[in-house]
Each structure stands twice: as structure tokens, then as C-alpha cells.
C-alpha positions as CSV (number, residue, x, y, z in Angstrom):
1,X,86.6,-34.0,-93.6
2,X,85.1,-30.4,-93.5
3,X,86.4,-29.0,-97.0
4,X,83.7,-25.8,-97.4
5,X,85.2,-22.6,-97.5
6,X,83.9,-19.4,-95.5
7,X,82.6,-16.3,-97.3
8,X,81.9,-12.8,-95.9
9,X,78.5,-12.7,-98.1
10,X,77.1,-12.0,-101.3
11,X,79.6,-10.5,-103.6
12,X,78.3,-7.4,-105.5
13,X,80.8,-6.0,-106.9
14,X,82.0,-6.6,-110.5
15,X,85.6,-7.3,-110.5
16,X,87.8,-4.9,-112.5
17,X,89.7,-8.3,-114.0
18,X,86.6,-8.1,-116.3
19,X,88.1,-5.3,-118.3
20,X,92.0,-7.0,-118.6
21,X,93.9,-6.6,-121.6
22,X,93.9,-10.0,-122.1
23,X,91.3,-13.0,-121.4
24,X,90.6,-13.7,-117.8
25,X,89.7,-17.1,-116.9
26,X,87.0,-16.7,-113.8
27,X,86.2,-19.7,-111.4
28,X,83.2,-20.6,-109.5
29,X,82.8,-22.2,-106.4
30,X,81.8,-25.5,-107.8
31,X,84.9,-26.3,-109.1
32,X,86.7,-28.7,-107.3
33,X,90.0,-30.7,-107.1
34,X,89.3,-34.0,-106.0
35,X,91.3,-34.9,-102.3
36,X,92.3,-38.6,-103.8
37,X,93.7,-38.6,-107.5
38,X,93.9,-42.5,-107.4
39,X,91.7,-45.2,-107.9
40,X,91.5,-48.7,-107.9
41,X,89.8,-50.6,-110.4
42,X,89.6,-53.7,-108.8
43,X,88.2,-52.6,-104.9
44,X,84.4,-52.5,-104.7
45,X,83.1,-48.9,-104.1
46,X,82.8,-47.8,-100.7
47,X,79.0,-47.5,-99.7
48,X,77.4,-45.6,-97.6
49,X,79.4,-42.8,-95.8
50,X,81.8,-40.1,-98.1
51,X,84.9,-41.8,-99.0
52,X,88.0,-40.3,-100.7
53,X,87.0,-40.2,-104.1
54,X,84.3,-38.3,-103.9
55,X,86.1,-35.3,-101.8
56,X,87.0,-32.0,-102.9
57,X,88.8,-28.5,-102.5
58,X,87.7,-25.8,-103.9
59,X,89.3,-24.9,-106.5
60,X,91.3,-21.1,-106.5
61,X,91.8,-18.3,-109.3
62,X,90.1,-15.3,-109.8
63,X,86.2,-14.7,-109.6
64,X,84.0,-12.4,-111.5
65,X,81.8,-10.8,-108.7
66,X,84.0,-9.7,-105.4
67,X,82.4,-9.3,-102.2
68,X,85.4,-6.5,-101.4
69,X,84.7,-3.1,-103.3
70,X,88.6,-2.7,-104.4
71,X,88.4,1.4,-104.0
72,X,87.3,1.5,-100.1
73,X,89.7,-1.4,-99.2
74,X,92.0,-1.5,-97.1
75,X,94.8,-4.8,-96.7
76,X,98.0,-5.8,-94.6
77,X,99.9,-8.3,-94.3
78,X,102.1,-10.0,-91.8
79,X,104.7,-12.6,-91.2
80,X,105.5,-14.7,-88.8
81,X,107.4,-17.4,-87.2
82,X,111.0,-18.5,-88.5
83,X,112.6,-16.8,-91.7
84,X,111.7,-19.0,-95.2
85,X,113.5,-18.2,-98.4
86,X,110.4,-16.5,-100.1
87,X,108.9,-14.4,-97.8
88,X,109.8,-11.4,-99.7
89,X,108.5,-12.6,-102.6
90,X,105.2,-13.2,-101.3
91,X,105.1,-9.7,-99.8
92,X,106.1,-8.3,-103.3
93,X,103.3,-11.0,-105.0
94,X,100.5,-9.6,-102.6
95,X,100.9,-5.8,-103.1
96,X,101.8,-6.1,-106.7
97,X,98.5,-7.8,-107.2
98,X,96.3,-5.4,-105.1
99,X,97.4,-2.7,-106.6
100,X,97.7,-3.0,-109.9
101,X,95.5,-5.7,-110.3
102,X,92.2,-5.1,-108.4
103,X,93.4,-0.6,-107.4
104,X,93.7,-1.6,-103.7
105,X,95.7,1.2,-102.8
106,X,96.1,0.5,-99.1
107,X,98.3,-2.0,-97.7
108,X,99.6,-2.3,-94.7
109,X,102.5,-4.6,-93.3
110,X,102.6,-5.3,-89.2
111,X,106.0,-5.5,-88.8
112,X,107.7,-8.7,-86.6
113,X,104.9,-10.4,-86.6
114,X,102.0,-11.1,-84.5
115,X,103.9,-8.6,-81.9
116,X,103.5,-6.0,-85.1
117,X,99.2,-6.1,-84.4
118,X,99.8,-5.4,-80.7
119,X,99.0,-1.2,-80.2
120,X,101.2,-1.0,-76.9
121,X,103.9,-2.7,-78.1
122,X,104.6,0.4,-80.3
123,X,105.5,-0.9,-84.0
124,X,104.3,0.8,-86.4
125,X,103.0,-0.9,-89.5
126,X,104.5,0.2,-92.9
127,X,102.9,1.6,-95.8
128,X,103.5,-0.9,-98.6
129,X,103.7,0.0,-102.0
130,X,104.7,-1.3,-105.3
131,X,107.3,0.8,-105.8
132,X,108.9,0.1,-102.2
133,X,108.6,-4.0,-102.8
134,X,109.5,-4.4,-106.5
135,X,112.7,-5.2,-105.7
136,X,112.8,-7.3,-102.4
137,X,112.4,-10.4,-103.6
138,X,116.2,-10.0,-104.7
139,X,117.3,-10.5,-100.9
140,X,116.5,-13.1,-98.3
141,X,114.6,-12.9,-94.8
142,X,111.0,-10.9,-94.7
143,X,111.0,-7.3,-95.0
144,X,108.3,-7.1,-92.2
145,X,110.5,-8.7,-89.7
146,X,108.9,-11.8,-88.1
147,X,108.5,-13.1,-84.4
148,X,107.0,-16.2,-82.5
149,X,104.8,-16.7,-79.8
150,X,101.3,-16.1,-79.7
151,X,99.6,-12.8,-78.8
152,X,96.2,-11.8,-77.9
153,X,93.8,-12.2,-80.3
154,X,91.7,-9.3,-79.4
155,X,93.9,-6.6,-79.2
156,X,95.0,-7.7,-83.0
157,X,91.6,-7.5,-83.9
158,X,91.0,-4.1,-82.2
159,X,93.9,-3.0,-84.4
160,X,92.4,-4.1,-87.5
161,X,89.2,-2.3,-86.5
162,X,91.2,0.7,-85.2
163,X,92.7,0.5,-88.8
164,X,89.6,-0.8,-90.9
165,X,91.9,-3.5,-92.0
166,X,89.7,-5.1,-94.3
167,X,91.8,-7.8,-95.4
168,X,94.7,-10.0,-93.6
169,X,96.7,-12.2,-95.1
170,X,99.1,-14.4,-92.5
171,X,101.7,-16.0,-93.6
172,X,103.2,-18.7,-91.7
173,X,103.6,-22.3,-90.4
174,X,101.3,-24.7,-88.8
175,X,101.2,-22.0,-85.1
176,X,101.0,-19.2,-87.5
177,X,98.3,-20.5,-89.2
178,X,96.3,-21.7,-86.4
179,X,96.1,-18.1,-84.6
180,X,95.1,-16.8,-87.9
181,X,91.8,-19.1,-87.9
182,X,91.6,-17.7,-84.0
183,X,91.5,-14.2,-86.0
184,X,88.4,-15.0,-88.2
185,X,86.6,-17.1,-85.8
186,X,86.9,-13.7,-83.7
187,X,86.3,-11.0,-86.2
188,X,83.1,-14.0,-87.0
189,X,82.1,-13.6,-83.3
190,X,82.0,-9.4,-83.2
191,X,80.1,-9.6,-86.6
192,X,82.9,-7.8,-88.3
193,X,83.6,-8.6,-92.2
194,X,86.9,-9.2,-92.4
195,X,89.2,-11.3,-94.3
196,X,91.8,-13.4,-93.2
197,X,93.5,-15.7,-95.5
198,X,96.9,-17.9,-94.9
199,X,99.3,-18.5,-97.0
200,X,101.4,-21.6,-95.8
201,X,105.2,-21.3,-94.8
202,X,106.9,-24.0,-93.5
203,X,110.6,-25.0,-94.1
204,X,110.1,-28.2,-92.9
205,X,107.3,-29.2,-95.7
206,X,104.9,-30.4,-93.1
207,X,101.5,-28.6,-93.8
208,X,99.4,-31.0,-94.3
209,X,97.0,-31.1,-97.9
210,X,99.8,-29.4,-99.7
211,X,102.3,-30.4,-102.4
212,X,104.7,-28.6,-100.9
213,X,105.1,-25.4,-99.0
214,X,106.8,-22.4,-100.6
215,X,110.9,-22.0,-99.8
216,X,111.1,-26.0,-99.9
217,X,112.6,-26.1,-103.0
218,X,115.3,-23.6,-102.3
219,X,115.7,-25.0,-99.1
220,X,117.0,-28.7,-100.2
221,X,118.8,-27.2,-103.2
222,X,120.9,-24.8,-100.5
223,X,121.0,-28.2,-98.4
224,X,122.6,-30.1,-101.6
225,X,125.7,-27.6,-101.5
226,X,126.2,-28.4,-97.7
227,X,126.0,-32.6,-98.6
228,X,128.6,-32.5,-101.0
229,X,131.0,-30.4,-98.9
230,X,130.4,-32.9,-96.4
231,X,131.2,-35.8,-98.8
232,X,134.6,-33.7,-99.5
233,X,135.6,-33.1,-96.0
234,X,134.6,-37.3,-95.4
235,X,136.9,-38.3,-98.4
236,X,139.4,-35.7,-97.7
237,X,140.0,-37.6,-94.3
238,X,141.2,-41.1,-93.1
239,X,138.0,-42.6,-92.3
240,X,136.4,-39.6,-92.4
241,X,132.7,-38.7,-91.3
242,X,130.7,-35.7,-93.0
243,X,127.8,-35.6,-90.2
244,X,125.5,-33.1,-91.6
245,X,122.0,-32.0,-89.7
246,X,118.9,-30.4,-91.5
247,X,116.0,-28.9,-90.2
248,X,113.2,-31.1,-89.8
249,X,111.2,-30.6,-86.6
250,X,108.8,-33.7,-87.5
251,X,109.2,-34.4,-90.6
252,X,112.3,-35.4,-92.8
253,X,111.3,-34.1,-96.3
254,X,114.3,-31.7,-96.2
255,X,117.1,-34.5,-95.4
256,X,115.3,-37.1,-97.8
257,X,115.6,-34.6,-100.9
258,X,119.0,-33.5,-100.0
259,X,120.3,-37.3,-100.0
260,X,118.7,-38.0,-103.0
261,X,119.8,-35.0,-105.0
262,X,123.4,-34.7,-103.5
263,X,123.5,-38.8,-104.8
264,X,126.8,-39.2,-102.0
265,X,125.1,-39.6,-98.5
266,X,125.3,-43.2,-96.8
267,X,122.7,-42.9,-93.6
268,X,119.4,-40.1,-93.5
269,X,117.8,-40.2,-90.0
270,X,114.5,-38.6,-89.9
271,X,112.1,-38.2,-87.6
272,X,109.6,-40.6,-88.7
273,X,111.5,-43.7,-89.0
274,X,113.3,-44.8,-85.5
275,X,116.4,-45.7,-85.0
276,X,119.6,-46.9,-81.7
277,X,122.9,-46.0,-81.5
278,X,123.9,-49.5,-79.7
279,X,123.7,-53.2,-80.6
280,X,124.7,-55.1,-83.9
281,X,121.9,-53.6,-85.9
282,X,122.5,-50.3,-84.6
283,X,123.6,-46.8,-86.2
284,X,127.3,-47.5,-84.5
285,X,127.3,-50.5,-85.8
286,X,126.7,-49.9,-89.2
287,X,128.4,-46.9,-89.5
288,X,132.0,-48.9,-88.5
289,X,130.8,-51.3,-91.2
290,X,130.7,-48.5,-94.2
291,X,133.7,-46.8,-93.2
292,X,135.8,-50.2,-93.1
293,X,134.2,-50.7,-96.6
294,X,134.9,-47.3,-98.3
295,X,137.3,-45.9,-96.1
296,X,134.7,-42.8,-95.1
297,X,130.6,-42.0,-94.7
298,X,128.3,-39.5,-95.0
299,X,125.3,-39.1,-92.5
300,X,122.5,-36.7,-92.9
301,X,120.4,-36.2,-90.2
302,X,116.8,-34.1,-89.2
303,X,117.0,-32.3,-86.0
304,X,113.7,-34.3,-85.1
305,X,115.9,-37.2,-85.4
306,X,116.2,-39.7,-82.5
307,X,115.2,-37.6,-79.7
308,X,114.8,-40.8,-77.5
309,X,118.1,-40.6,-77.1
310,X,119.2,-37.2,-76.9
311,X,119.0,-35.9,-72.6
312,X,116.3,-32.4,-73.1
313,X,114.2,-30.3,-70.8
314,X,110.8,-29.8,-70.8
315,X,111.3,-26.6,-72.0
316,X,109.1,-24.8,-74.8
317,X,110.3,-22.5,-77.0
318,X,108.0,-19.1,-77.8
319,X,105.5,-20.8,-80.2
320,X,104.7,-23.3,-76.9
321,X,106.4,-26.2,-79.5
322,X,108.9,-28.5,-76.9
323,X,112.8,-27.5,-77.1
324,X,113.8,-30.3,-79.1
325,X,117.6,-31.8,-77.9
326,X,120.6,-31.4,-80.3
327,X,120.6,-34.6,-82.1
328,X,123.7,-33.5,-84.2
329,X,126.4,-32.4,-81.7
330,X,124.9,-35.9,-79.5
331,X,126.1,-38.2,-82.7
332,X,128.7,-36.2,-83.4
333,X,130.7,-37.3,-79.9
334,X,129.1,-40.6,-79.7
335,X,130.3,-41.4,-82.9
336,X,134.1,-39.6,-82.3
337,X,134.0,-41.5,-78.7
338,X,132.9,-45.5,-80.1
339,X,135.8,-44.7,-82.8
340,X,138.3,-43.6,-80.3
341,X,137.3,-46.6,-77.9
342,X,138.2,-49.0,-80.6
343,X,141.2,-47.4,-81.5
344,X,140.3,-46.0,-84.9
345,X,141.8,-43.4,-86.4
346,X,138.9,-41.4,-87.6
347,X,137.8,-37.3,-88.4
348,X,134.4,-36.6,-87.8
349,X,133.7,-33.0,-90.0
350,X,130.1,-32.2,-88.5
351,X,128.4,-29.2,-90.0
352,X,125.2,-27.4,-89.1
353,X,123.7,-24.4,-92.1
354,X,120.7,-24.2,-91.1
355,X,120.4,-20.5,-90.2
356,X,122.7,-20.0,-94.0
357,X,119.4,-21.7,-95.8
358,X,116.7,-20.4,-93.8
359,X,117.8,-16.5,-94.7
360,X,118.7,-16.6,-98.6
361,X,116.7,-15.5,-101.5
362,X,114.3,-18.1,-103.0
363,X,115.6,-19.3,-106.2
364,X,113.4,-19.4,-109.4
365,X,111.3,-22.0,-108.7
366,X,110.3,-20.5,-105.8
367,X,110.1,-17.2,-106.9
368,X,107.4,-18.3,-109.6
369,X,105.5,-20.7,-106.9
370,X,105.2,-17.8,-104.3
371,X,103.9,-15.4,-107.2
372,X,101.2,-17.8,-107.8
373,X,100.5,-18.0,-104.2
374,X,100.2,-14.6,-103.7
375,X,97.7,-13.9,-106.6
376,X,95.8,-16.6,-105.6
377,X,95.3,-15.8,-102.4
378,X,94.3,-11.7,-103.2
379,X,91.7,-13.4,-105.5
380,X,90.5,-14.9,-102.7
381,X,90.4,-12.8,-100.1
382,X,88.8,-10.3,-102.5
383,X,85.9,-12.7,-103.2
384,X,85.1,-12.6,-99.3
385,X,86.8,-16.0,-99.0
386,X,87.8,-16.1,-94.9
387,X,89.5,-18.9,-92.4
388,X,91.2,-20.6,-95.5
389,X,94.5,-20.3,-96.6
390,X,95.9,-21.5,-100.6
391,X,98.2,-24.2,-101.6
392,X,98.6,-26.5,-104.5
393,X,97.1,-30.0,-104.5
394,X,97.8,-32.2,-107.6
395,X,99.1,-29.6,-109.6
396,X,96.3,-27.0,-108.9
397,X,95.9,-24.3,-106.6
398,X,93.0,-24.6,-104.0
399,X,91.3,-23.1,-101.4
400,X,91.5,-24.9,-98.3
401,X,89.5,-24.5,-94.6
402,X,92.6,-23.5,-91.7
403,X,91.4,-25.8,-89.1
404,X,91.6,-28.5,-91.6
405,X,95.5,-28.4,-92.4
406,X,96.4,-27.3,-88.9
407,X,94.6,-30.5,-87.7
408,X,98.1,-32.9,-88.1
409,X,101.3,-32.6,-89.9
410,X,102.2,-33.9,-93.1
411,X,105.6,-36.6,-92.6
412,X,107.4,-39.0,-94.9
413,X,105.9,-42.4,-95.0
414,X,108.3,-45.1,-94.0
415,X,106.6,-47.6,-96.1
416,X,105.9,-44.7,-99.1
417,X,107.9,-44.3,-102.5
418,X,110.2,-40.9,-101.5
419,X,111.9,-43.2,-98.2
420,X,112.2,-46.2,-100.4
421,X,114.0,-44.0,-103.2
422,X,116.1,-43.3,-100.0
423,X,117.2,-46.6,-98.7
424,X,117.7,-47.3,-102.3
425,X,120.2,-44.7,-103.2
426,X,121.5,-45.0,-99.7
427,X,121.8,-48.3,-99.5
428,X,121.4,-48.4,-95.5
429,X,120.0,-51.1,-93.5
430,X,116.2,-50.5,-93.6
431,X,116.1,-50.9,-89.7
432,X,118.6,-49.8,-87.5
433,X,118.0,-51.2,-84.5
């Protein structure tokens, strides 16, 4: 596990944090967050080659010399990928930090992203300021527009040499983040000095090394609302169903949380842990079962969810990720149709608000959590720091390499504590199949 962080070069430049109004704490490159928090007193040590214990990210926060000279540079920012309570606020955190902060008093946004750093396609950036972000963070979506789909990386870094673009910072999910380590790898390969630093966004909680990815929290407290109006539309019926799908592409953090907060759902089917329809230890099955029992059930389900069963193309959407089927609407008649086939009077309510969560404002949690992001990662990028993106590991904000993180995704654990909180507040067969 490659955990070293890029830098630009020597940094020569004082920082102007020195002379704060108040006490600045400065980091060093030496100070690391160890990769594995636990240990177990009564396993041997592991000889011989690096094991967990002994990794480390580096650790983030401001440093005293800068590689950047803040008065001749120049930043922008883009973001990509699909809308993320938070994206504003990150906007707002990066520009309110470079400005008043370190007197960076250019900084760009490329609009719609990636598609924004592409000359011909004619979109001009925006001139960001603090005055024209202080109060975005008060609505939902991204103020820059986003897009998906990759672009070519060397007419984006002709643009940021057409517009000595010192500093990038990309914002977005696993694809995102990958193109932007194609960005420093070639701004490495033409010898330029530029910074490009990620900032992880992800709806779906599935960056891997994080611990967790801003607009989470907002997400499954927005998804909360929509389990308990399915739990009133279930009870409001005779054996009635609230089937309620969450996004999830891969992983089922999202539908997990939701259950456990909203405390009334009585199946979550994720993508991780596999499930049937048919047989007596199938979902049909064991639906029928609940409903006789309580007269009416509530099933959350990721749209990642059993896509053995669901018919799909091999379609690919812009990003090149596969055009998932649509697990929902598929249980929603296979469940109406085994109800009607046993003559059963039944209501299935089935409700999809994904698109509702996906474009509100962040709530406070993540309006702090996004802040810190954002400052972090100008600290960064200002100390020369490139091909890295910041997150939170234990607690504590790190810097982390991108080809790391985008190397896997992060997914429940069907055999870890958050699905066995599940099952238990659930109480759903542990297999169904």
C-alpha cells in the first residue's frame, strides 16, 4: 500500500497563516495517522514484510512554508458527476479560504464539469469570489453545474496552461477522481507545476479509506423521512407494502442507515449481501410471512440490489459504469403479482426520492464536515501537495495518494457490526435464499 504523497518541490514561501490573529497549529509531513487503529494483544507480530499496524497517512492541516506564492496564484475548481447535498458548500469552503485565508485572489470555476475545461465546447469559467459564494451553501445542487463522462485530458490541461491555472481542485466520485490523477500524472509528464487535489463526493459512501464521504449524512437523514412515509402508507393499508429504493450503486451504506434510524423497516437489500425472490427461504416467501404476522411490511432496497434478477442491457451510461436494471419497479410487480396469485388482498405503496435527496442543501453536519474539507484541502494544495485528494480517517483529516482510493470501493461487510445492527433491528432472515 503506496501511502506517500506527491509534492511540486521545495516550498519557499512563508505562509501568511504565520501572522493569524490567533495561534496556528502547522503540521509536518511526518505526521501520520495510522491505516489500522486496532490491535490484538494476543496475535504474534507479523514479521518480515509491512503489516497494518505500522501504515500511515499523512496527516492534513496547514503547513508553515508553501510551495505556491499566494499573490501570483491562480486556482479553479470544478464539479463533477451526479449532484451531492454539499457541493455548494465546498465551493463556498474553497474560495473563502483562498482568499481570505492565504490572498489568492483568483479563482476560477469550470462550469458542468469536465465538459467546463474543454476550450471548444464554449463554457466559460466563472470568476468566483467570496462575495458571489457566501451565500450558496443555503441552496442545494452545485453552482458550477456538473456533467459525466470523461473528456480529454490534454485539452483540459491546455486550458489550465492557457489559463495559468495553478491549482485544481476536483471534486467528485470514484470516475471523477480517477481522471483527476490522469490530470497530474499529465501536467507530471509536460513538467508543468500544477496542483491537482480531490476532494471525495460520493452519495453512495463508497470511497474507499474514508469515514465517510461528504453529503452522506444528509443523504440518510432525507432518506429517514421517505422510510417513515412508507411505514404510514404500509399501515395505512390492508396488508400493505411500503417498498422504498435508495441509491446505492455497490454499496448499501445509504439503505443500512436509513433502516436503522427510521427503526420501522422489516427487509434492507443491498448490494453486498445476495438474495431470491423464489423458494421457501426466499424474499416472497418471507415477505407473505411478515405481512400474515403484522398485517403490513416495510422493504428498503439499494438500487445495486439483486441485479441477478432484474432483465438489463449492456448498456453504459456516460461515466462508462454499466446501466444498472430497475430493481425497485421489478419487486414492486413481482411482489403485487405473487399476492394477487394467492388471492391476497394487498397495496403495494412503492416510492423512489432519490433525485429529492440528491439536490437539497446539506444539513449542519455536513455543512461543518465540507468546511473542514475545503480548508484542508487549500492547505494542501498550497503546500505543493498533488495527485491526492483529503478525507477523514479515524477522526482525523489526511492526505491520501488518488490511485490508492480509486483502486476498489468501500461496501458493507455482511459479516461486519453496521449489517448485524441491521438484521437485528430488522429482524429478517439472515439469508434469503
Amino acid at each position: 500500500m503506496e501511502t506517500n504523497i506527491q509534492n511540486l518541490g521545495e516550498c519557499s514561501f512563508v505562509s501568511p497563516l504565520t501572522h493569524s490573529s490567533f495561534e496556528v497549529t502547522f503540521r509536518s509531513d511526518s505526521e501520520r495517522v495510522l491505516f489500522d487503529h486496532l490491535r490484538n494483544e494476543g496475535s504474534p507480530a507479523t514479521s518480515g514484510a509491512q503489516n497494518n499496524s505500522e501504515i500511515g497517512f499523512e496527516l492534513a492541516g496547514p503547513r508553515e512554508n508553501l510551495f505556491f506564492d499566494p499573490s501570483k496564484t491562480t486556482a479553479a475548481v470544478v464539479t463533477c458527476g451526479g449532484l451531492c447535498p454539499g457541493l455548494n458548500d465546498i465551493v463556498r469552503g474553497i474560495v473563502t479560504q483562498c482568499h481570505t485565508r492565504y490572498g489568492v485572489t483568483r479563482t476560477f470555476g469550470f462550469r458542468y464539469g469536465y465538459e467546463g475545461m474543454i476550450s471548444r465546447y464554449g463554457l466559460t469559467p466563472m470568476t468566483l469570489r467570496p462575495e458571489s459564494v457566501s451565500q450558496i451553501h443555503n441552496f442545494g445542487g452545485s453552482i458550477l453545474g456538473t456533467s459525466r463522462g470523461q473528456q480529454d485530458i490534454g485539452e483540459m490541461v491546455d486550458l489550465l496552461e492557457e489559463m495559468d491555472v495553478d491549482i485544481l481542485f476536483v471534486v467528485g466520485g470514484d470516475g471523477t477522481l480517477r481522471g483527476a490523477s490522469a490530470l497530474s500524472a499529465e501536467c507530471k509528464s509536460r513538467g508543468l507545476r500544477k496542483a491537482v487535489v480531490g476532494i471525495p463526493k460520493t452519495i453512495d459512501n463508497d470511497i474507499m479509506y474514508l469515514d465517510k464521504s461528504f453529503g452522506f449524512e444528509t443523504a440518510f437523514a432525507m432518506a429517514v423521512q421517505a422510510v417513515r412515509s412508507a411505514y404510514v402508507e404500509a399501515t395505512g393499508a390492508i396488508n400493505g407494502i411500503g417498498l422504498l429504493k435508495l441509491m446505492g450503486r455497490d454499496s448499501g451504506f445509504i439503505a443500512c442507515y436509513a433502516a436503522l434510524a427510521g427503526s420501522n423497516v422489516d427487509f434492507v437489500l443491498i448490494p453486498e449481501v445476495h438474495f431470491e425472490l423464489e423458494g421457501s427461504g426466499g424474499l416472497i416467501e418471507a415477505l407473505h410471512y411478515r405481512v400474515a404476522k403484522r398485517r403490513s411490511a416495510v422493504v428498503v432496497v439499494s438500487e445495486g440490489a439483486g441485479q441477478h434478477l432484474v432483465p438489463h442491457s449492456s448498456a453504459t451510461d456516460a461515466s462508462g459504469n454499466k446501466v444498472y436494471g430497475d430493481i425497485g419497479l421489478f419487486l414492486r410487480d413481482k411482489i403485487t403479482q405473487s399476492f394477487r396469485q394467492r388471492r391476497i388482498a394487498s397495496s403495494v405503496k412503492y416510492i423512489d426520492p432519490s433525485y429529492m435527496i440528491r439536490s437539497v442543501p446539506a444539513n449542519a453536519q455536513d455543512n461543518v464536515y465540507c468546511s473542514q474539507l475545503a480548508q484542508h484541502a487549500v492547505h494542501a494544495a498550497m503546500a505543493g501537495k498533488t495527485g491526492m485528494l483529503v478525507g477523514r480517517w479515524h477522526g482525523a483529516f489526511v492526505h491520501l495518494p488518488l490511485d490508492m482510493v480509486t483502486n476498489g470501493r468501500r461496501k458493507v461487510d455482511p459479516q461486519g457490526e453496521l449489517w448485524n445492527s441491521v438484521l437485528e433491528s430488522t429482524g429478517q432472515p439472515a439469508r434469503l435464499y
